[in-house]
C-alpha positions as CSV (number, residue, x, y, z in Angstrom):
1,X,-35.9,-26.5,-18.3
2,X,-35.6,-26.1,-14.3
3,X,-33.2,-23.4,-13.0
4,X,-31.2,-23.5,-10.1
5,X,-30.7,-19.9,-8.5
6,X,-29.3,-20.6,-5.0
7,X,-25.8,-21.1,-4.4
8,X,-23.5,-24.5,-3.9
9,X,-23.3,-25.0,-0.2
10,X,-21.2,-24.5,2.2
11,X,-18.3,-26.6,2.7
12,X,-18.6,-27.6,6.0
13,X,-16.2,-29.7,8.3
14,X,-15.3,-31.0,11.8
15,X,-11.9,-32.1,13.3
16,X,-13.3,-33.9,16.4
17,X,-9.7,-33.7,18.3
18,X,-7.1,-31.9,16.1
19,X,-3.5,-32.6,17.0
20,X,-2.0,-29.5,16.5
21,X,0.6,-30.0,18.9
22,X,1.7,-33.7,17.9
23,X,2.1,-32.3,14.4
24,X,3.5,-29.2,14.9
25,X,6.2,-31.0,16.8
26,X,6.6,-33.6,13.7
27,X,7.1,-30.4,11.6
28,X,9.5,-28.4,13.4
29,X,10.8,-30.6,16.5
30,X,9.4,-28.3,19.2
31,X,5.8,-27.0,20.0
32,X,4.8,-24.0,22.4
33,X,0.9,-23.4,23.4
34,X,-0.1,-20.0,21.7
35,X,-3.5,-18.4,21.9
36,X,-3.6,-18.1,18.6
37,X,-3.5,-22.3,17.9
38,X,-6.7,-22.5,20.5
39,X,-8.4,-20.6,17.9
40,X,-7.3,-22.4,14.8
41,X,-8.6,-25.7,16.5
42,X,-11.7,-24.3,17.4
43,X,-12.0,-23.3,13.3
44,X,-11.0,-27.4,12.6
45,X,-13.6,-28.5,15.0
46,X,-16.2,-26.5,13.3
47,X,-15.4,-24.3,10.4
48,X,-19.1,-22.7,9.9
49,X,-18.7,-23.0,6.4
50,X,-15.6,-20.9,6.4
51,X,-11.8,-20.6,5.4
52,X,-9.4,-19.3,7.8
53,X,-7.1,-16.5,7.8
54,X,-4.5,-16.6,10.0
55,X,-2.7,-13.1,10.1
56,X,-0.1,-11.2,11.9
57,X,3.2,-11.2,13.4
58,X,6.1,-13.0,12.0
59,X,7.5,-16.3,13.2
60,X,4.2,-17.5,15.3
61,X,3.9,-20.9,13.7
62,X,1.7,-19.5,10.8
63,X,2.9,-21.0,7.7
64,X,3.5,-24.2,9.8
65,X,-0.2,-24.7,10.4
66,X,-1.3,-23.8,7.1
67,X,1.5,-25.6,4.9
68,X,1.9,-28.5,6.5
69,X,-0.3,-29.0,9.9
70,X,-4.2,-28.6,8.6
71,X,-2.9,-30.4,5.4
72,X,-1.9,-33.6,7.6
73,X,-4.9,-33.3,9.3
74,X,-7.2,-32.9,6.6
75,X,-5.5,-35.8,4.9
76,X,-5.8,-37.8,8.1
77,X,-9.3,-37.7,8.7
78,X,-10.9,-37.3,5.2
79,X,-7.9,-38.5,3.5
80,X,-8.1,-35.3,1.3
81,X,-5.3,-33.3,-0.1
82,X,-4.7,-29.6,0.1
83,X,-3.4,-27.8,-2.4
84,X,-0.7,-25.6,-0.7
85,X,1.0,-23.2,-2.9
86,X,3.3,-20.5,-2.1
87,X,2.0,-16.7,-2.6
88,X,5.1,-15.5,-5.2
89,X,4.1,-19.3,-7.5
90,X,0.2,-18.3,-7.6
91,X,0.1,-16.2,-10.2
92,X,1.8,-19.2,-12.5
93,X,-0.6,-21.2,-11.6
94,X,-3.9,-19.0,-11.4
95,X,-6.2,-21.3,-13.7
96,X,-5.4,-24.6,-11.8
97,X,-5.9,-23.1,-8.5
98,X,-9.3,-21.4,-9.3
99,X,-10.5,-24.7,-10.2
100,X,-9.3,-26.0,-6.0
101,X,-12.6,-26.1,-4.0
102,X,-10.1,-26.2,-0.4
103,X,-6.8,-24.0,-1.4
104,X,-3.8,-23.2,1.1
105,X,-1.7,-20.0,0.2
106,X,1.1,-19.0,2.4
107,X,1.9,-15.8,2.8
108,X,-0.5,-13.3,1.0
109,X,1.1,-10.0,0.3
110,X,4.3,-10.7,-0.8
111,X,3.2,-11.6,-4.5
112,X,2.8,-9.0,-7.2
113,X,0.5,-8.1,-10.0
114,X,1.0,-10.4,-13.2
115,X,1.1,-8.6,-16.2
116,X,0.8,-11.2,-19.4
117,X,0.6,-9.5,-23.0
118,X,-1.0,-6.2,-21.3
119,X,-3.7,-8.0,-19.2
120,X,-3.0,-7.5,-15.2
121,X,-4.7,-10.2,-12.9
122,X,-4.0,-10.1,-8.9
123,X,-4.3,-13.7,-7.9
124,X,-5.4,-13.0,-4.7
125,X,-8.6,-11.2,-5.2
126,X,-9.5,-13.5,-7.5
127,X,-9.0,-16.6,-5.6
128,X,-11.5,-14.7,-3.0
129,X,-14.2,-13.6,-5.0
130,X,-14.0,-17.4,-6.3
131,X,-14.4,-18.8,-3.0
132,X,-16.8,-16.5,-2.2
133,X,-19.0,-16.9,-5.6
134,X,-18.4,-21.1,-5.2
135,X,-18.0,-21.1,-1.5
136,X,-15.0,-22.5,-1.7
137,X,-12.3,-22.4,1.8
138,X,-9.7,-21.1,1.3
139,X,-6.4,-21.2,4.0
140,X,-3.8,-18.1,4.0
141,X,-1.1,-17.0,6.1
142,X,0.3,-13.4,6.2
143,X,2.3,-11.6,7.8
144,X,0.2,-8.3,6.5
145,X,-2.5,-6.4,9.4
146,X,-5.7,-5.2,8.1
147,X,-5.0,-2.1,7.2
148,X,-2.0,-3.5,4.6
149,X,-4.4,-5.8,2.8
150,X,-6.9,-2.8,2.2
151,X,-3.5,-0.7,0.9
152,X,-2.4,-3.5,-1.1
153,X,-5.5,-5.2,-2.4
154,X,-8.8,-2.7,-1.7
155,X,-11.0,-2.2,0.5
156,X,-13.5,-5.0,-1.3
157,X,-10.9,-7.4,-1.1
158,X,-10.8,-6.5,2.8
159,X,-14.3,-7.5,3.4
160,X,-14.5,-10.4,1.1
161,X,-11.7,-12.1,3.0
162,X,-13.9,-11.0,6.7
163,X,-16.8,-12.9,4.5
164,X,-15.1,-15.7,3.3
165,X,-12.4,-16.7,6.5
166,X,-12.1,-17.0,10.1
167,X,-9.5,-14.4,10.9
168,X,-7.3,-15.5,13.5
169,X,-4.6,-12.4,14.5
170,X,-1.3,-13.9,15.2
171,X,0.7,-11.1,18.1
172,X,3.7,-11.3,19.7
173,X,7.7,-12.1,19.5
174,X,8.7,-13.9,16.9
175,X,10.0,-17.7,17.7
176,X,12.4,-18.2,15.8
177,X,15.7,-18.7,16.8
């Protein structure tokens, strides 16, 4: 019997020439250049063999690029599909989504603890020690700083998501009108 000790690898990708702006525009019928989106195509043209976190202030285009712009993209060039599921609907479907090797979850934080027959499970922390264990990538927005996601979720849960994502900081005024 021959054992295998070392772990899957790395699921690695690259969007030559992403078009953030083209789709972003699709999606909500207007597009303006942020810092933030330079480094979220940098993470699509080479994702080191990580997921991506994109954090921060509200209304900066987050849940647009994670719902529906990487998705398109990812389905363009690989002709893959993303699993994108909302934060507050994980918890329903824990078991299926454990099972996704590439997972989008918009906005981390807002869900709660599930309590079934006595047995608590935070989806979240899960999902990350699963990517982490399979190497698994794994897209999230929030709208939660660092310091929130150690309140809410640990400090382990912290530093497995530094391990496991790209962290991208979304600042400024909200755009939303």
């Amino acid at each position: 019997m021959q054992y295998n000790f070392l772990p899957p690898p790395k699921l690695q990708f690259s969007i030559p020439e992403p078009d953030i702006a083209g789709l972003f525009k699709k999606v909500t019928g207007k597009f303006e250049n942020l810092p933030e989106y330079k480094q979220v195509e940098d993470w699509l043209k080479n994702n080191e063999g990580k997921g991506l976190a994109m954090i921060g202030a509200n209304g900066r285009g987050k849940t647009v690029l994670g719902k529906w712009v990487i998705p398109q993209l990812f389905w363009d060039f690989y002709r893959k599909v993303i699993k994108t599921v909302d934060s507050q609907d994980m918890n329903f479907t824990l078991d299926e989504l454990l099972k996704k090797q590439i997972l989008s979850i918009d906005d981390i934080g807002t869900e709660n603890q599930r309590i079934v027959y006595g047995e608590r499970r935070w989806a979240f922390p899960e999902l990350l020690d699963k990517a982490e264990k399979n190497r698994n990538i794994l897209i999230i927005t929030s709208n939660l700083d660092a310091d929130s996601f150690e309140r809410k979720y640990g400090i382990r849960t912290r530093e497995r998501m530094r391990a496991v994502c790209k962290i991208v900081i979304f600042k400024g005024e909200s755009l939303r009108i």
